[in-house]
Every structure is written in structure tokens, then in C-alpha cells.
N, CA, C and O atoms as a Tripos MOL2 file, in Angstrom:
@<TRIPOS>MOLECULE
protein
  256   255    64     0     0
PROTEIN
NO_CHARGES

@<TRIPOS>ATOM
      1 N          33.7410   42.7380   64.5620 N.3       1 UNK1
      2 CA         35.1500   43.0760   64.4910 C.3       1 UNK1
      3 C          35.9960   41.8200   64.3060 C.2       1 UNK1
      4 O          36.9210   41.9780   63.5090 O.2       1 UNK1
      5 N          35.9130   40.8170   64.7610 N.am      2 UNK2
      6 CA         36.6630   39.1890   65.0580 C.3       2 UNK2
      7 C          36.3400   38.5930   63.4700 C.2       2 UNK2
      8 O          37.1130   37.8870   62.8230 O.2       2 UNK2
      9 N          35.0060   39.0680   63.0310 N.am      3 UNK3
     10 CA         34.7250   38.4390   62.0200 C.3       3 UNK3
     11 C          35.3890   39.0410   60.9100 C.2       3 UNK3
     12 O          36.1950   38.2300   60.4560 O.2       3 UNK3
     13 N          35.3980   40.5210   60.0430 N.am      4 UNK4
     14 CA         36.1730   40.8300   59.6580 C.3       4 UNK4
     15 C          37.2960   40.4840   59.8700 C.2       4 UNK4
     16 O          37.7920   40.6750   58.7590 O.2       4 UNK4
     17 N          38.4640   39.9250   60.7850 N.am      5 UNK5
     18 CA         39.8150   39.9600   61.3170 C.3       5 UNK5
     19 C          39.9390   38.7960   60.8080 C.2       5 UNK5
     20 O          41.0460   38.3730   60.4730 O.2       5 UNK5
     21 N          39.0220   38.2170   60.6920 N.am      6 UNK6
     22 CA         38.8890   36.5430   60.2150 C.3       6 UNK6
     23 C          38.8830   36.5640   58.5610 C.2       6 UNK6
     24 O          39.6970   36.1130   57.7560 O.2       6 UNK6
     25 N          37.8300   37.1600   58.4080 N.am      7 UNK7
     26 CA         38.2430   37.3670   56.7560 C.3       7 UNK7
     27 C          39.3780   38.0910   55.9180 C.2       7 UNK7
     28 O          39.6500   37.9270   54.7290 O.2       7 UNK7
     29 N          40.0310   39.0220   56.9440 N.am      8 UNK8
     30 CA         40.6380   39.8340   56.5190 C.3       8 UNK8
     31 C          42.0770   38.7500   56.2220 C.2       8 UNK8
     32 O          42.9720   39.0230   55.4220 O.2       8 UNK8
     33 N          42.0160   37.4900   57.0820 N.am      9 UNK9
     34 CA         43.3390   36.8830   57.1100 C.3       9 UNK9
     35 C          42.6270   35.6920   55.9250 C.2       9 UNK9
     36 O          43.4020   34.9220   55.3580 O.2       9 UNK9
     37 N          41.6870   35.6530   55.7370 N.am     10 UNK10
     38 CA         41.4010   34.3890   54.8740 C.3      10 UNK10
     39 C          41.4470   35.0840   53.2870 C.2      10 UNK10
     40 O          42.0410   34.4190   52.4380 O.2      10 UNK10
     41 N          40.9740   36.1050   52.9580 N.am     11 UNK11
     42 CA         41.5220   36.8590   51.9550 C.3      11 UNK11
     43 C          42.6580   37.1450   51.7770 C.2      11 UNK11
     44 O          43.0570   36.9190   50.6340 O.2      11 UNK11
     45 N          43.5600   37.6810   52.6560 N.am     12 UNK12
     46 CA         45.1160   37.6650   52.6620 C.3      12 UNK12
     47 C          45.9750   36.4610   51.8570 C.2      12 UNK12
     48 O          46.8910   36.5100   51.0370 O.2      12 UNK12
     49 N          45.2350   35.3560   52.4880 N.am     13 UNK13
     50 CA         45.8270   33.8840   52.1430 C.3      13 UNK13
     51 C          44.8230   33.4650   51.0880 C.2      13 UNK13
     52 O          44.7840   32.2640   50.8170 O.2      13 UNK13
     53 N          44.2440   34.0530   50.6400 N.am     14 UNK14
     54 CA         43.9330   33.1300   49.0960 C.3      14 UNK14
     55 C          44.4560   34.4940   48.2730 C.2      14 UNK14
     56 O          44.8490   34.2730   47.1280 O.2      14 UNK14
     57 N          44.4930   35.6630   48.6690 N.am     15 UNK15
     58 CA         45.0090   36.4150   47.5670 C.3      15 UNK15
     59 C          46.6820   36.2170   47.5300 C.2      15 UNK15
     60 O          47.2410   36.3250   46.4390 O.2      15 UNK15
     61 N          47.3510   35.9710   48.5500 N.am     16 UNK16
     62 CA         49.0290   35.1160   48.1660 C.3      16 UNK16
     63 C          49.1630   33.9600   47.5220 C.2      16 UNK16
     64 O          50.1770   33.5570   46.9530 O.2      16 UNK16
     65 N          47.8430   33.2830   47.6420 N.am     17 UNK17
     66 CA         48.1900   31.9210   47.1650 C.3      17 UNK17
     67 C          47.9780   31.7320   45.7440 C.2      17 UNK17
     68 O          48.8850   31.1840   45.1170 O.2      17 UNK17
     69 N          46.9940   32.0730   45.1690 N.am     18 UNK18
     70 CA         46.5990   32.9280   44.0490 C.3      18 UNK18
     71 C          47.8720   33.7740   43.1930 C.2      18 UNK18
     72 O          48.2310   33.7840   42.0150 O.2      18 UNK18
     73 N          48.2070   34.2690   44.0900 N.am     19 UNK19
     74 CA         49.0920   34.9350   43.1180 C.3      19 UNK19
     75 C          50.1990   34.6020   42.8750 C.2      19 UNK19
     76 O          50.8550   34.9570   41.8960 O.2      19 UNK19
     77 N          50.7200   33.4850   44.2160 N.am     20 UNK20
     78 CA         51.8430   32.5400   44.1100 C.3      20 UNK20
     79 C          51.6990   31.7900   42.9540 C.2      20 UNK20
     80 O          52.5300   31.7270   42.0480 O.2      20 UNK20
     81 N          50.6400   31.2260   42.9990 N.am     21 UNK21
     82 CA         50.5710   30.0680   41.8460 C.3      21 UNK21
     83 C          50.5030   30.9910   40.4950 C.2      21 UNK21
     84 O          51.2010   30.6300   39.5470 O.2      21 UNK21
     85 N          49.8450   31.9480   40.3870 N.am     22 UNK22
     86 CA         50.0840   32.3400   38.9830 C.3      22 UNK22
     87 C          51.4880   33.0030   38.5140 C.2      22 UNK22
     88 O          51.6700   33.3650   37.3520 O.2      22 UNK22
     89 N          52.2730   33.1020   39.3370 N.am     23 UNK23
     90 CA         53.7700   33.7050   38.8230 C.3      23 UNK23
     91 C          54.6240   31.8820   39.0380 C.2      23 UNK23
     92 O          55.5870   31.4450   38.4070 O.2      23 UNK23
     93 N          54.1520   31.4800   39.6800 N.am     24 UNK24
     94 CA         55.1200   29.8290   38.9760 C.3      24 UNK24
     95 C          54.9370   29.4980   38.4200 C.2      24 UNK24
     96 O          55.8700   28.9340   37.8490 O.2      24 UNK24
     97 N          53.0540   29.3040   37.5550 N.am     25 UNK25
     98 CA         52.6330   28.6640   36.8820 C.3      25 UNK25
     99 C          52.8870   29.8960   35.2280 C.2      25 UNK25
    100 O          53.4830   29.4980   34.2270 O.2      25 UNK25
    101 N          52.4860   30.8380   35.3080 N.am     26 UNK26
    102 CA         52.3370   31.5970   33.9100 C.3      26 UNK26
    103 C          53.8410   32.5010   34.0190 C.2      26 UNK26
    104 O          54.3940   32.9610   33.0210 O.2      26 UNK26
    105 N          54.3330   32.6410   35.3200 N.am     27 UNK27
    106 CA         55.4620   33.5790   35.6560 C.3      27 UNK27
    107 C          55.0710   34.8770   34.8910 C.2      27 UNK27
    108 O          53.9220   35.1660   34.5580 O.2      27 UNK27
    109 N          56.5980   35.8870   34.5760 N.am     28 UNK28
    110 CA         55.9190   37.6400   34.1820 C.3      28 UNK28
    111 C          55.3790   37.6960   35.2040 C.2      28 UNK28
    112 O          55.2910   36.9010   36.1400 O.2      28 UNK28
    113 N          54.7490   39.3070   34.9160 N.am     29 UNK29
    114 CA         54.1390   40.1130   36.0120 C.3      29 UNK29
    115 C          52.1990   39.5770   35.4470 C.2      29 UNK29
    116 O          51.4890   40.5420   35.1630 O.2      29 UNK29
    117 N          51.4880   38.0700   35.3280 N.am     30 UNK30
    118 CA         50.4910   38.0580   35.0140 C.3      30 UNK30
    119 C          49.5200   38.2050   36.5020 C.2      30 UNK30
    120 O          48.3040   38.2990   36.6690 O.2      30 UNK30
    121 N          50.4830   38.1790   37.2960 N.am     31 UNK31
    122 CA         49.5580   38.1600   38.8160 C.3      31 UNK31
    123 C          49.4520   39.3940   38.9700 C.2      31 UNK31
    124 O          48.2550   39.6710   39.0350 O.2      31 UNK31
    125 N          50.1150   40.3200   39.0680 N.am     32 UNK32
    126 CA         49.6040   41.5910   39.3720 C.3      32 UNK32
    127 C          48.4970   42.3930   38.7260 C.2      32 UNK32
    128 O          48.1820   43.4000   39.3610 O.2      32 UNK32
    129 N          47.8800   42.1830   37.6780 N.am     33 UNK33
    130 CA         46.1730   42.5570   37.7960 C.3      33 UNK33
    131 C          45.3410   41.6950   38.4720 C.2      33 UNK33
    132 O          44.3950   42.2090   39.0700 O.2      33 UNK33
    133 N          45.4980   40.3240   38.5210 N.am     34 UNK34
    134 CA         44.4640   39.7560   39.3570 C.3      34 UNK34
    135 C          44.5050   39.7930   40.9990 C.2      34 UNK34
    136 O          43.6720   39.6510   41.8940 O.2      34 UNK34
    137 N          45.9890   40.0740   40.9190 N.am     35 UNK35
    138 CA         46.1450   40.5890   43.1190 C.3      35 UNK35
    139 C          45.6390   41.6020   42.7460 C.2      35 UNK35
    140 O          44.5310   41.6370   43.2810 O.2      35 UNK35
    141 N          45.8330   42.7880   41.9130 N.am     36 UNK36
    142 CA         45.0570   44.3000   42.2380 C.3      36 UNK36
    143 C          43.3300   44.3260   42.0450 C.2      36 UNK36
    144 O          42.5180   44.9680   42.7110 O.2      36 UNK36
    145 N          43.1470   43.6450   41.2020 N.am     37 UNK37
    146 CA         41.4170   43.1490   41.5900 C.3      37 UNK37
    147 C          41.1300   42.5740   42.8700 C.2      37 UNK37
    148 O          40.1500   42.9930   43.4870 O.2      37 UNK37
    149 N          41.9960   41.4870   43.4530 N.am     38 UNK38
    150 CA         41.6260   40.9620   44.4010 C.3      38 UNK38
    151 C          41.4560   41.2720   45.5670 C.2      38 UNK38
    152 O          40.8110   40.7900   46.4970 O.2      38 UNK38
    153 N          42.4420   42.5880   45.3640 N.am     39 UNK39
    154 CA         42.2930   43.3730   46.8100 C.3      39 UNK39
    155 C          41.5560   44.4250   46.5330 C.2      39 UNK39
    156 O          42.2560   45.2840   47.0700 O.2      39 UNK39
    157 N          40.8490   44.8740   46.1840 N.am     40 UNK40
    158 CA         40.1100   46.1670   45.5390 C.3      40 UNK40
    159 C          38.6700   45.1690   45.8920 C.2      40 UNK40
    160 O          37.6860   45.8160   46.2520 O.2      40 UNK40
    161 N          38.5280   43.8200   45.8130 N.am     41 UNK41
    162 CA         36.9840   43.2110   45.8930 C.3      41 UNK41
    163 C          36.9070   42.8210   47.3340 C.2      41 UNK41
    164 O          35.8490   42.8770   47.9620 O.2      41 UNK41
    165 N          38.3410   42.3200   47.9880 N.am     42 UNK42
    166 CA         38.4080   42.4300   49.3830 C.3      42 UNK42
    167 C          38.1560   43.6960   50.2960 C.2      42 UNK42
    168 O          37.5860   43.5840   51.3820 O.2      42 UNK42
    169 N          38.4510   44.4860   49.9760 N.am     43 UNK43
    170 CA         38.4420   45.4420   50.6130 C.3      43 UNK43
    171 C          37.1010   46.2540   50.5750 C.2      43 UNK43
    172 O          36.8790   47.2500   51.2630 O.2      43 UNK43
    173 N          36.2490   45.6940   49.6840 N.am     44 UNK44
    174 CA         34.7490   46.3100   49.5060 C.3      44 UNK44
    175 C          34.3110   45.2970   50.1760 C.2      44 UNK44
    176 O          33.3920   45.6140   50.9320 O.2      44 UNK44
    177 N          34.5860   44.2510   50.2020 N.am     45 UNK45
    178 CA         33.5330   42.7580   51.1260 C.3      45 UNK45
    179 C          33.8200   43.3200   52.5170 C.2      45 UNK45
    180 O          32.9180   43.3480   53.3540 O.2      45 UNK45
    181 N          35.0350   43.7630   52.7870 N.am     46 UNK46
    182 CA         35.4050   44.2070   54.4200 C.3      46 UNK46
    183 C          34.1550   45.3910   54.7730 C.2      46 UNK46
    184 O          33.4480   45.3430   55.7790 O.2      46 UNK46
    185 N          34.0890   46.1980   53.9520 N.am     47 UNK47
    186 CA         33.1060   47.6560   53.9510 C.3      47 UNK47
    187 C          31.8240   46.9720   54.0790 C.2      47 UNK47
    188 O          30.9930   47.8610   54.2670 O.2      47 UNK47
    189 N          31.0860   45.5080   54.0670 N.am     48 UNK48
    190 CA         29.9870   45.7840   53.6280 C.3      48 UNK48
    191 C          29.2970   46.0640   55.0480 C.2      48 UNK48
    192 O          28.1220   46.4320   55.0630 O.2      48 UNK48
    193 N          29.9790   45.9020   56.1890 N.am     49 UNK49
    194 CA         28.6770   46.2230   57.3260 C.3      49 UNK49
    195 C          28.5120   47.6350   57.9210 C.2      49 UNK49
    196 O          27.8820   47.9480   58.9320 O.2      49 UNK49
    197 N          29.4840   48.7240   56.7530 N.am     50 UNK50
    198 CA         29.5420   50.1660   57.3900 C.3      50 UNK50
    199 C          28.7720   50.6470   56.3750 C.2      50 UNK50
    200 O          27.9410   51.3750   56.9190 O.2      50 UNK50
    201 N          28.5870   50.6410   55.1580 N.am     51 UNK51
    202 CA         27.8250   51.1080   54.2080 C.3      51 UNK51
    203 C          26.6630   50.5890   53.4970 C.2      51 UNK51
    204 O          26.6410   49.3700   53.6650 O.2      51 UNK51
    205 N          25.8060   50.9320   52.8650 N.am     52 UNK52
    206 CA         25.0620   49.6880   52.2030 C.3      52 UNK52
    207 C          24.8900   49.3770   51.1890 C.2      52 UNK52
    208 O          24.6660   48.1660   51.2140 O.2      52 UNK52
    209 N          24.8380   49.8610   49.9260 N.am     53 UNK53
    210 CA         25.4090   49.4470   48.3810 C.3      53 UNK53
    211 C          25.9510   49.5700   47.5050 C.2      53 UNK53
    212 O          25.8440   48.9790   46.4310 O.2      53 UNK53
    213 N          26.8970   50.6780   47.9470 N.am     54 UNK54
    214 CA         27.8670   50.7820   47.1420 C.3      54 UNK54
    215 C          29.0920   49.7890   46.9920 C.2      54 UNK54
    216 O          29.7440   49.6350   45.9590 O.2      54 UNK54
    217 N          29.2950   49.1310   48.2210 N.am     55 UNK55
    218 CA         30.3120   48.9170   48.2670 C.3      55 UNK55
    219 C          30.3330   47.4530   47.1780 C.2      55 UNK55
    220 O          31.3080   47.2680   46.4480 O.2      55 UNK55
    221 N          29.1610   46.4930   47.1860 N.am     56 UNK56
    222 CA         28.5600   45.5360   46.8820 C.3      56 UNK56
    223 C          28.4880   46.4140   44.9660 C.2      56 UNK56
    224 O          29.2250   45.9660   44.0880 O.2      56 UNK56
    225 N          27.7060   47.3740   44.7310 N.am     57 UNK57
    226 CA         27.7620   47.6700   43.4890 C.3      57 UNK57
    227 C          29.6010   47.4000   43.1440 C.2      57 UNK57
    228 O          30.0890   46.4150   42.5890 O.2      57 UNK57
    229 N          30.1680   48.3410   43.5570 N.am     58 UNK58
    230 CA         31.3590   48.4660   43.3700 C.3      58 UNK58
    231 C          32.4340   47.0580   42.9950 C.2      58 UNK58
    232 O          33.4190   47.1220   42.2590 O.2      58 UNK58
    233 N          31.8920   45.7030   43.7820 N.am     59 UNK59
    234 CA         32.5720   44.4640   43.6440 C.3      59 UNK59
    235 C          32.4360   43.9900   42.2660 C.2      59 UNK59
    236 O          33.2510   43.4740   41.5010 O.2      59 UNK59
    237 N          30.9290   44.3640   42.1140 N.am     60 UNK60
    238 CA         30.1340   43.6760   40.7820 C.3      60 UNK60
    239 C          30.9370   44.2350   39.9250 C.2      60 UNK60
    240 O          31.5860   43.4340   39.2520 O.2      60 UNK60
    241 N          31.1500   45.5890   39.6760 N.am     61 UNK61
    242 CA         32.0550   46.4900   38.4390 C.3      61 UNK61
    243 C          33.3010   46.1760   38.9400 C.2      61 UNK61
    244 O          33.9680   46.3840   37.9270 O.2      61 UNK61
    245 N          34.2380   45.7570   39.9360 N.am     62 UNK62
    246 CA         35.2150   45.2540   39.7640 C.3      62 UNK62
    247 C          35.4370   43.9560   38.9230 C.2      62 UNK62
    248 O          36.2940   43.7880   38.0550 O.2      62 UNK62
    249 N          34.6670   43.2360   39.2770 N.am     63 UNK63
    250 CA         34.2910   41.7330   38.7310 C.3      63 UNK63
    251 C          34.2570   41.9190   37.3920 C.2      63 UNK63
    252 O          35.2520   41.5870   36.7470 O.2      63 UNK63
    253 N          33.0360   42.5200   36.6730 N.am     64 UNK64
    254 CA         32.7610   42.9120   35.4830 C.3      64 UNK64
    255 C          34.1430   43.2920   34.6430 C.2      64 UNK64
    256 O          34.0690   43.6880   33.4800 O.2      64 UNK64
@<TRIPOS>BOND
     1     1     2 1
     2     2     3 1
     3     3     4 2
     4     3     5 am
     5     5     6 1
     6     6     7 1
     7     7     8 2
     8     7     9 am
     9     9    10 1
    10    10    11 1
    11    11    12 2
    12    11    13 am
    13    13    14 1
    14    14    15 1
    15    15    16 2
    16    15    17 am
    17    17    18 1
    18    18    19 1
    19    19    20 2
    20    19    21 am
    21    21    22 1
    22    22    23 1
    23    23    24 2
    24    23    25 am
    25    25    26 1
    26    26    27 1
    27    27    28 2
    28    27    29 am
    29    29    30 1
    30    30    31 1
    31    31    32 2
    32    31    33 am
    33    33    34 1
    34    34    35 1
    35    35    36 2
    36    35    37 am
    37    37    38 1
    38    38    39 1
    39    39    40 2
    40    39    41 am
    41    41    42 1
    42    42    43 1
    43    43    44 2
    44    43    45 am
    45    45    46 1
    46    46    47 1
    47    47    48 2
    48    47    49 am
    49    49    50 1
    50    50    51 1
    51    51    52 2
    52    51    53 am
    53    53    54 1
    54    54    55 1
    55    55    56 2
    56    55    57 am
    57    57    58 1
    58    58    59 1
    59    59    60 2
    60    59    61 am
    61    61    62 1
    62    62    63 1
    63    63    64 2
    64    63    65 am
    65    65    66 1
    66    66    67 1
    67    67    68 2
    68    67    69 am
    69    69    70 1
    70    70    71 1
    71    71    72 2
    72    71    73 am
    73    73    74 1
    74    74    75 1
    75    75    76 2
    76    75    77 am
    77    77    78 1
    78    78    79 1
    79    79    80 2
    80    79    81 am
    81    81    82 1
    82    82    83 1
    83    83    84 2
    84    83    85 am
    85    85    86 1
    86    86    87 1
    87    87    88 2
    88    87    89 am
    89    89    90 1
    90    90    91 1
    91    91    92 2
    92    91    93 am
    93    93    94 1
    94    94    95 1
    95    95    96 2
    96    95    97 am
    97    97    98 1
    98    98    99 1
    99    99   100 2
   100    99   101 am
   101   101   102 1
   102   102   103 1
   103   103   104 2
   104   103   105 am
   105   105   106 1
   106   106   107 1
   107   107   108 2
   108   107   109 am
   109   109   110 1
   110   110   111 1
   111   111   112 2
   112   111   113 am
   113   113   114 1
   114   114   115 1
   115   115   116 2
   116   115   117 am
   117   117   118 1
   118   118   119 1
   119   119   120 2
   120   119   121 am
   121   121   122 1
   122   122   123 1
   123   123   124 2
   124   123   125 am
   125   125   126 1
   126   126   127 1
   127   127   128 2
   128   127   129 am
   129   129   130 1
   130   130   131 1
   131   131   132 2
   132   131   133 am
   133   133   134 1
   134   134   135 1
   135   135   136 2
   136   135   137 am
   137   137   138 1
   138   138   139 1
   139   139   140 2
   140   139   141 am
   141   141   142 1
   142   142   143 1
   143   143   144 2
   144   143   145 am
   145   145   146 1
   146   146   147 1
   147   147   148 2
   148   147   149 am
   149   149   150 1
   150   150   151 1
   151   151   152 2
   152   151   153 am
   153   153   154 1
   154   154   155 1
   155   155   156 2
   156   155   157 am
   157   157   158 1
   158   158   159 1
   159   159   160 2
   160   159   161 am
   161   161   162 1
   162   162   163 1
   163   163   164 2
   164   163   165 am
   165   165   166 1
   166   166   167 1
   167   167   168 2
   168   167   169 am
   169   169   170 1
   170   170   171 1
   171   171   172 2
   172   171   173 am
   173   173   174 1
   174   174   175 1
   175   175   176 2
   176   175   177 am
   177   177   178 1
   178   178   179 1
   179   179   180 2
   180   179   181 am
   181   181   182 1
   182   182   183 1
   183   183   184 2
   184   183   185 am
   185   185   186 1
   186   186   187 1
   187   187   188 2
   188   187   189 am
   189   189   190 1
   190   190   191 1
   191   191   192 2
   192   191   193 am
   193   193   194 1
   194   194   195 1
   195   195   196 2
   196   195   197 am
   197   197   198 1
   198   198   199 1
   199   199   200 2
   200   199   201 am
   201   201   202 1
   202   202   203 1
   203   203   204 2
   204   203   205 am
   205   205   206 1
   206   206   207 1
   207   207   208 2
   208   207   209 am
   209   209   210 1
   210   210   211 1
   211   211   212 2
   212   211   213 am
   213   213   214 1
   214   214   215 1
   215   215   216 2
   216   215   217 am
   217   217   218 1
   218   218   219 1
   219   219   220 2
   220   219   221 am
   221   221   222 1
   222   222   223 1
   223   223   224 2
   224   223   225 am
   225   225   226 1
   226   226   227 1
   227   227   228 2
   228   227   229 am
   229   229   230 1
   230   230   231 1
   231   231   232 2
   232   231   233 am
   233   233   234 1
   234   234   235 1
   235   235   236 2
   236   235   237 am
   237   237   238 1
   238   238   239 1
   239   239   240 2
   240   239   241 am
   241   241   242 1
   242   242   243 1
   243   243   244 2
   244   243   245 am
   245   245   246 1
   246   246   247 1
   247   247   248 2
   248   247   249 am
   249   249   250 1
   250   250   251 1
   251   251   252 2
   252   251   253 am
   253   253   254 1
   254   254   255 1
   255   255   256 2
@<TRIPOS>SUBSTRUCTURE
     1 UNK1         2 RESIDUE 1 A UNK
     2 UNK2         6 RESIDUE 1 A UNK
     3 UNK3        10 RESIDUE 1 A UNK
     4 UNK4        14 RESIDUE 1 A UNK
     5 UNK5        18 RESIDUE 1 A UNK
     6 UNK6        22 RESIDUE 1 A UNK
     7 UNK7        26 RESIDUE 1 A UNK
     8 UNK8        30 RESIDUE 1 A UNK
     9 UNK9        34 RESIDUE 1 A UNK
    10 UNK10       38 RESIDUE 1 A UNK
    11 UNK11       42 RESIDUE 1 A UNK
    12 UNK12       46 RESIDUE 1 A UNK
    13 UNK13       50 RESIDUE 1 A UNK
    14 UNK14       54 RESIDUE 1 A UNK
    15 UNK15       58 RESIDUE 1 A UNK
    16 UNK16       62 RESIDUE 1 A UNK
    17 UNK17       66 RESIDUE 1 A UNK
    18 UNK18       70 RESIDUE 1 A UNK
    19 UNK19       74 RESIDUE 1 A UNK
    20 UNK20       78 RESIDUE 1 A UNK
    21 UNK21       82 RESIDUE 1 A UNK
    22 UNK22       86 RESIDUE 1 A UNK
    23 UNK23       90 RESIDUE 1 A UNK
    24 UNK24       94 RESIDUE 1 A UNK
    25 UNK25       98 RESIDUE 1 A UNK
    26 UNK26      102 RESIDUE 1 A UNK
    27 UNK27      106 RESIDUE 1 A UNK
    28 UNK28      110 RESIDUE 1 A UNK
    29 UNK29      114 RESIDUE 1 A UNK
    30 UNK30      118 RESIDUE 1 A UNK
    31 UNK31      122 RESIDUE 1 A UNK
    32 UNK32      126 RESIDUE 1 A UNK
    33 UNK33      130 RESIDUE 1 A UNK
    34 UNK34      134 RESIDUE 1 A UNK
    35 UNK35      138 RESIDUE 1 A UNK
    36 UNK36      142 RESIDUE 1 A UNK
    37 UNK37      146 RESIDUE 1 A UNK
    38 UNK38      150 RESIDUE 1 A UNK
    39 UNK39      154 RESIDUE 1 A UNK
    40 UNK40      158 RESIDUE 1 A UNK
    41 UNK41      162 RESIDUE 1 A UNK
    42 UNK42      166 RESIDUE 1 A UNK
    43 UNK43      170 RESIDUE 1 A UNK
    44 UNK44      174 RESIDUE 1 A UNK
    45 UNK45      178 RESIDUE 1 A UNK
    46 UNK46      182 RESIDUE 1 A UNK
    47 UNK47      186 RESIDUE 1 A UNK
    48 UNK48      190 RESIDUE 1 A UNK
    49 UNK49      194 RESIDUE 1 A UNK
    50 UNK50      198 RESIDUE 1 A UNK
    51 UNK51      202 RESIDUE 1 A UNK
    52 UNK52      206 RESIDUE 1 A UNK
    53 UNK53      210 RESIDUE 1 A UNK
    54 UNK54      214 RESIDUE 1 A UNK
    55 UNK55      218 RESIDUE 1 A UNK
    56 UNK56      222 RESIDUE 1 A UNK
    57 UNK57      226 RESIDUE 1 A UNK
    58 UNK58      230 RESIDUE 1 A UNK
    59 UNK59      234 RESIDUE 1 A UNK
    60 UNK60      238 RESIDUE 1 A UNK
    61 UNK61      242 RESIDUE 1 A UNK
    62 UNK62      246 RESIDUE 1 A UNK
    63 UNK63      250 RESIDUE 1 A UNK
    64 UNK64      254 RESIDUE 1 A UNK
């Protein structure tokens, strides 16, 4: 549980930071597909100790 809570805030902060830098750097809306990937691959890494391969398939086809 602590460990998730831990990632959950270390993903938080690279997916703001990430997306900070790409709206100063490229500005427009170019961050908002890569925050909506980013949280869609976070949120399957959070799943991986309740399920067992989907969630991991699922990152790969996000990625892809």
C-alpha cells in the first residue's frame, strides 16, 4: 500500500513535469496526448499487484 502511494506521487510528478515542459517548450495543446498516455500507463503499473497480465499487456499497447 506505502509503495504504490509512493509511486503514485512519483508518477504524479514526472507526469506534471513532463507536461509542464512540453507546453513551454512546444506550447498548443501538444501535452495533452502524452499526459493522457501517461496516465493510462500509470494507472496500469499501479494495477500490477491485483491482476496479472493484462494490465502489463495493456501498457505495452499503450506504448505501442
Amino acid at each position: 500500500m506505502l509503495v504504490n502511494a509512493g509511486l503514485g506521487v512519483v508518477f504524479a510528478s514526472g507526469t506534471a513535469f513532463t507536461a509542464f515542459m512540453l507546453i513551454t517548450s512546444w506550447g498548443g495543446t501538444s501535452w495533452l496526448c502524452t499526459t493522457a498516455f501517461s496516465v493510462v500507463t500509470c494507472g496500469l503499473a499501479l494495477l500490477r499487484g491485483r491482476r496479472r497480465t493484462w494490465p502489463a499487456a495493456a501498457g505495452l499497447a499503450v506504448a505501442a
